[in-house]
C-alpha positions as CSV (number, residue, x, y, z in Angstrom):
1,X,107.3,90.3,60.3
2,X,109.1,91.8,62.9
3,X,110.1,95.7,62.4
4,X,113.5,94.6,62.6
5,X,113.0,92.8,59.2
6,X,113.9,94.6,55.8
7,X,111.5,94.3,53.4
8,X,113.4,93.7,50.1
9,X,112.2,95.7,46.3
10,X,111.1,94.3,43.2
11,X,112.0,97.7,41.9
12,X,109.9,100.4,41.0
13,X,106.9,101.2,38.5
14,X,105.7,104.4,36.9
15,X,109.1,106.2,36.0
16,X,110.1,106.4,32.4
17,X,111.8,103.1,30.9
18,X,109.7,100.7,33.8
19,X,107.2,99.0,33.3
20,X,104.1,100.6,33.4
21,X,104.5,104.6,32.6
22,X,102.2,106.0,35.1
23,X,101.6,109.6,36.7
24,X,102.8,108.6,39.7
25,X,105.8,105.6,40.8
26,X,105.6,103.4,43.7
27,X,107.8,100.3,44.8
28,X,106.9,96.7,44.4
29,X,107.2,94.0,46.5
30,X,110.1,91.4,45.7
31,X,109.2,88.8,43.1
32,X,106.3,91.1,42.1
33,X,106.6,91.6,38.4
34,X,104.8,94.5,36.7
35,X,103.3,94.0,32.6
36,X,101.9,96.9,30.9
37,X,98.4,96.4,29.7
38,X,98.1,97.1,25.8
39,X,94.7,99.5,25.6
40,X,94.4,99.7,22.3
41,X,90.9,98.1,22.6
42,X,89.6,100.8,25.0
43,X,91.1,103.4,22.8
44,X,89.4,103.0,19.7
45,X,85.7,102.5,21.7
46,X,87.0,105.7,22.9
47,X,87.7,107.1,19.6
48,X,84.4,105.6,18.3
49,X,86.2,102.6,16.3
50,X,83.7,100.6,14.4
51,X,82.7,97.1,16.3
52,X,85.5,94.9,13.9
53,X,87.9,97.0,15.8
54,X,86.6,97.0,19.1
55,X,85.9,93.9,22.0
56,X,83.2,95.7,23.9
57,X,83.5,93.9,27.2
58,X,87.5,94.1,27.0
59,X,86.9,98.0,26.5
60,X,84.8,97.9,29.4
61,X,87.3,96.5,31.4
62,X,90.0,98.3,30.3
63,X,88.3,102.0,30.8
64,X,86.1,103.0,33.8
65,X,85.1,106.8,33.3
66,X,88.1,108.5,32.8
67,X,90.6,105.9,34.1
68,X,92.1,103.3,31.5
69,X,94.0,100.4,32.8
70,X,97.7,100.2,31.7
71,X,99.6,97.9,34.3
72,X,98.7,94.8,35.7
73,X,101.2,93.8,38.8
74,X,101.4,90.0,39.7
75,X,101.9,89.2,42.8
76,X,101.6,85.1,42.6
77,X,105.3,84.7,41.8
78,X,106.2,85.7,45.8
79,X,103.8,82.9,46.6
């Protein structure tokens, strides 16, 4: 890409009413499309839910130390 080239938005993430609610927004690429992650799973292992409640290995994915995942941003739509 030359510098001359505009790179065009996808809008933006993190801000109340997108996507994802984050503590911090950022742009996204065109065609990017941004889903937020339901972490309901990682919350109640959190909250010490009994195992009916809880998919251990989607908790562990979904929390690492004191980060939780709440947005996933696909990129495969832009090719």
């Amino acid at each position: 890409m030359s510098p001359s080239e505009e790179v065009r938005s996808g809008g933006r993430v993190g801000a109340a009413g997108s996507a994802c609610l984050l503590p911090v927004g950022f742009d996204l690429a065109a065609e990017w499309k941004a889903d937020a992650i339901d972490g309901s799973a990682a919350d109640a292992e959190a909250d010490g839910g009994g195992a009916a409640e809880v998919d251990e290995d989607m908790a562990s994915l979904l929390r690492q130390g004191p980060v939780t995942l709440v947005c996933e941003i696909d990129a495969k739509p832009a090719g």
